[in-house]
C-alpha positions, 0 to 999 in steps of 0.5 A, a space after each residue: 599727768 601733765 608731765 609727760 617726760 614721767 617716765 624719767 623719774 624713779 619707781 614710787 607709790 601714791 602715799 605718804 609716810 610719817 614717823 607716827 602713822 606709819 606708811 599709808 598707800 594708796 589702792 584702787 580698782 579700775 578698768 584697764 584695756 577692757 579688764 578689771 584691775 585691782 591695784 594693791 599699791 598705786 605707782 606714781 606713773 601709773 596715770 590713768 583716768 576711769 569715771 566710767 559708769 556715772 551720768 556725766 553729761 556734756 562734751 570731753 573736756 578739753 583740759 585732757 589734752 594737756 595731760 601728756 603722760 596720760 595712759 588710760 582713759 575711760 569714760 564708758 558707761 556715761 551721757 556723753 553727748 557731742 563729737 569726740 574731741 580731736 585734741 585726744 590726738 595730743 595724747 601720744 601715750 595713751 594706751 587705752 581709750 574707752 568712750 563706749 556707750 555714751 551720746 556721741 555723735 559725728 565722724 572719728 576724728 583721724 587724730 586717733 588713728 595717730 597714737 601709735 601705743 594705743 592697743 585698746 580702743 572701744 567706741 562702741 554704742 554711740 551715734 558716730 557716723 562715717 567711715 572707720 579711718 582706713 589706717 593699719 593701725 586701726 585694722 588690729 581692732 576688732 568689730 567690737 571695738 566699732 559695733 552699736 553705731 548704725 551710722 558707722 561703716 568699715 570692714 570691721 562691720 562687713 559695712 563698705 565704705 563709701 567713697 566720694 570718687 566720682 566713678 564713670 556711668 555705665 555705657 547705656 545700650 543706646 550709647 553702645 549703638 551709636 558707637 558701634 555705628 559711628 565707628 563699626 560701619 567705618 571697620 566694615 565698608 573697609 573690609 568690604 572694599 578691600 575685599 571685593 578689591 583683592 577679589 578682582 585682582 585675583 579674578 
């Protein structure tokens, strides 16, 4: 999973041959993309990671940066605790990434918002907080993809998110009225003198 030029290599499955024994391959099942898959014959490119469903406590680890060819990741269903570790940004061939129902706490690091094969995501269930990174590439999700996280806001949840531009106060009608007569009262004495001065000529 550390090598992620794998793809370069030819087609092969996990196992091992002997002359004896025969050829013995490899089977799993795993959650792929939020489906379970059953795989009768393992390929050597098929790099993926699914621990879901266990009591593992803790933060990610930051070992998984290193692994480059890694294309799914799922540590749903776990105690996770702590941030989501911003070095997943490192994984340019993720795919699909499930941190659903776990501990996690904080804002969703803008590193994911950079891997652009990620057509699966779930950070549902968890403690993050902020706003939902405001990318087209995090638009394709869907609420579900966000929900059970009171502290998370985004269009995704019909939530607004706020931002931090300062915006100007409203006029209060006491401001309102020293306007209109430090500049109105100039407007109409105007009128008035131009008015009575036109009338007097006519006259």
């Amino acid at each position: 999973m550390r090598n992620a030029n794998e793809g370069k290599s030819s087609l092969r499955y996990m196992g091992y041959g002997n002359g004896s024994m025969g050829i013995y391959q490899d089977s799993i099942e795993v959650i792929m993309k939020g489906l379970d898959t059953y795989l009768e014959k393992i390929l050597i490119v098929f790099t993926t990671i699914d621990v879901s469903n266990n009591v593992f406590e803790g933060k990610i680890p930051q070992v998984i940066r290193e692994l480059g060819a890694l294309k799914g990741l799922n540590f749903s269903h776990n105690q996770l605790s702590d941030a989501i570790a911003s070095s997943i940004g490192n994984l340019r061939k993720l795919e699909s990434l499930d941190l659903s129902s776990n501990k996690l706490i904080g804002k969703i690091p803008p590193q994911l918002a950079s891997l652009d094969l990620l057509g699966y995501l779930n950070l549902s269930h968890n403690e993050l907080e902020g706003c939902i990174p405001m990318v087209p590439h995090f638009e394709t999700f869907s609420n579900d993809s966000f929900k059970g996280n009171k502290g998370l806001r985004g269009f995704q949840l019909d939530i607004p998110c706020i931002t931090h531009e300062k915006s100007q106060p409203p006029l209060s009608s006491s401001s309102s009225e020293a306007e209109f007569f430090e500049f109105g009262w100039k407007h109409i004495l105007l009128g008035h003198v131009c008015g009575a001065s036109f009338g007097v000529s006519t006259f």
